[in-house]
C-alpha positions in Angstrom: -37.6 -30.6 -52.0 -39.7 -28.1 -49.9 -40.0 -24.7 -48.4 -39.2 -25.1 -44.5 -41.1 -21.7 -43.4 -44.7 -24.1 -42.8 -44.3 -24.3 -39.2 -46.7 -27.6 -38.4 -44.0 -29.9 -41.1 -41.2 -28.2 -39.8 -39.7 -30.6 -37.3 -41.0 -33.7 -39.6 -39.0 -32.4 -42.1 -36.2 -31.7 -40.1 -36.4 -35.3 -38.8 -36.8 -37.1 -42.4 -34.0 -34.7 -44.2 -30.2 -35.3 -44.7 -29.5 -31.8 -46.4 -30.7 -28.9 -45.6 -29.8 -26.2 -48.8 -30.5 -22.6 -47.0 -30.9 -19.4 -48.9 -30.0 -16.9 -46.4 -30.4 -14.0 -47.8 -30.4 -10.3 -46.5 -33.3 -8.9 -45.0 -33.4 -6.2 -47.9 -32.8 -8.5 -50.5 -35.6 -10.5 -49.6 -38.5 -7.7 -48.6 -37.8 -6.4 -51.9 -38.1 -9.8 -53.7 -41.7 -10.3 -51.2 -43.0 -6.4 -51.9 -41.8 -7.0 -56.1 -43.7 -10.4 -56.2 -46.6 -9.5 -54.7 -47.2 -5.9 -56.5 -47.6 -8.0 -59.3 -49.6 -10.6 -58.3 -51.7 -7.9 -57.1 -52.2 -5.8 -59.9 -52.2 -8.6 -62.0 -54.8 -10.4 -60.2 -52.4 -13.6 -60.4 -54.4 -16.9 -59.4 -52.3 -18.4 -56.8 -52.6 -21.9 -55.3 -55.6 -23.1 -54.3 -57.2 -20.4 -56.7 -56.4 -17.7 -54.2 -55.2 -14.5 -55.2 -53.2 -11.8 -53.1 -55.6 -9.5 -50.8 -56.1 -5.7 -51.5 -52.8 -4.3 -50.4 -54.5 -2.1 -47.7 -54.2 -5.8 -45.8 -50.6 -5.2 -45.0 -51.6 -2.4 -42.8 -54.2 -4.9 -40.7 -53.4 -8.7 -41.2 -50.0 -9.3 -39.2 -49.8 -12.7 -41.8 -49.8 -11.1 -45.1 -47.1 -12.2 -47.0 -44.7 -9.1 -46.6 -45.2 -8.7 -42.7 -45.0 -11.7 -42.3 -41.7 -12.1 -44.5 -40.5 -9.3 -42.5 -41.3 -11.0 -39.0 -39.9 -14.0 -39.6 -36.5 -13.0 -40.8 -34.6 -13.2 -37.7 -36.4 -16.2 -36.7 -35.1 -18.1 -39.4 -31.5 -16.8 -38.8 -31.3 -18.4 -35.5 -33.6 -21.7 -36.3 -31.7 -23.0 -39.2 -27.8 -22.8 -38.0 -29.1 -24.7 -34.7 -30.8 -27.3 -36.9 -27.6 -30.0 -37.4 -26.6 -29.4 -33.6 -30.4 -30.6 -33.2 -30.3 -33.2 -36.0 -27.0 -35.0 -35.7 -26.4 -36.3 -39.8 -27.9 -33.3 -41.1 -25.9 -31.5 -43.8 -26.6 -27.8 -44.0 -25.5 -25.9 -47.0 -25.4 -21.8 -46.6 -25.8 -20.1 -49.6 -25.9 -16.7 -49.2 -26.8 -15.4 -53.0 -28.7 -16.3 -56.1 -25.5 -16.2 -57.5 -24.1 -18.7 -55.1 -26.9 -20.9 -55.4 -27.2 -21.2 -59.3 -23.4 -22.2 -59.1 -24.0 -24.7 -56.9 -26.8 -25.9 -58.3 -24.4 -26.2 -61.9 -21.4 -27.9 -59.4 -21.2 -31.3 -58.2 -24.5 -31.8 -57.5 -25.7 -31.6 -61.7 -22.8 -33.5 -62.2 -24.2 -35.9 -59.5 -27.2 -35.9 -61.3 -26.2 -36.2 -64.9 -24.0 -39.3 -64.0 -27.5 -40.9 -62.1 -29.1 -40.7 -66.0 
């Protein structure tokens, strides 16, 4: 499993992977998930990977890659990369899931019955 936004692993992935599981959801839903998460990491002082931590918040004003412009950017680029990805990568399986909802009861279908009968 991986998150596909890295841009350098993108078509290695792509390549390498049978399923693709996609989260699309809506722009709102998201910024407010990005601007939620990284408040609190913020004020917090949350040690990230790498022992980073998020920048002053003034850096969303001047850095055109900080995590919520960046989430905001890249949106709609994602909304026309991944659908194209199985005509691109014949094999490729691409679930949509449009919801958290969605996604945990997929998560609790077939597949962790899939999984539960590999034990």
């Amino acid at each position: 499993m991986t998150e596909w936004h890295h841009g350098p692993v993108r078509a290695l992935l792509a390549d390498r992977a049978d399923l693709l599981v996609w989260l699309e959801l809506p722009r709102a839903r998201v910024m407010g998930q990005v601007v939620r998460r990284t408040l609190r990491r913020r004020l917090r002082h949350e040690v990230l990977w790498h022992g980073d931590v998020e920048p002053p918040l003034r850096t969303v004003l001047a850095d055109p890659e900080q995590v919520v412009r960046w989430a905001w950017s890249t949106h709609a680029r994602t909304r026309e990369r991944v659908p194209a990805l199985p005509g691109q990568q014949p094999g490729l399986v691409l679930v949509r899931l449009g919801s958290h909802r969605e996604a945990d009861g997929w998560l609790r279908g077939p597949l962790a019955r899939a999984v539960r009968g590999r034990r």
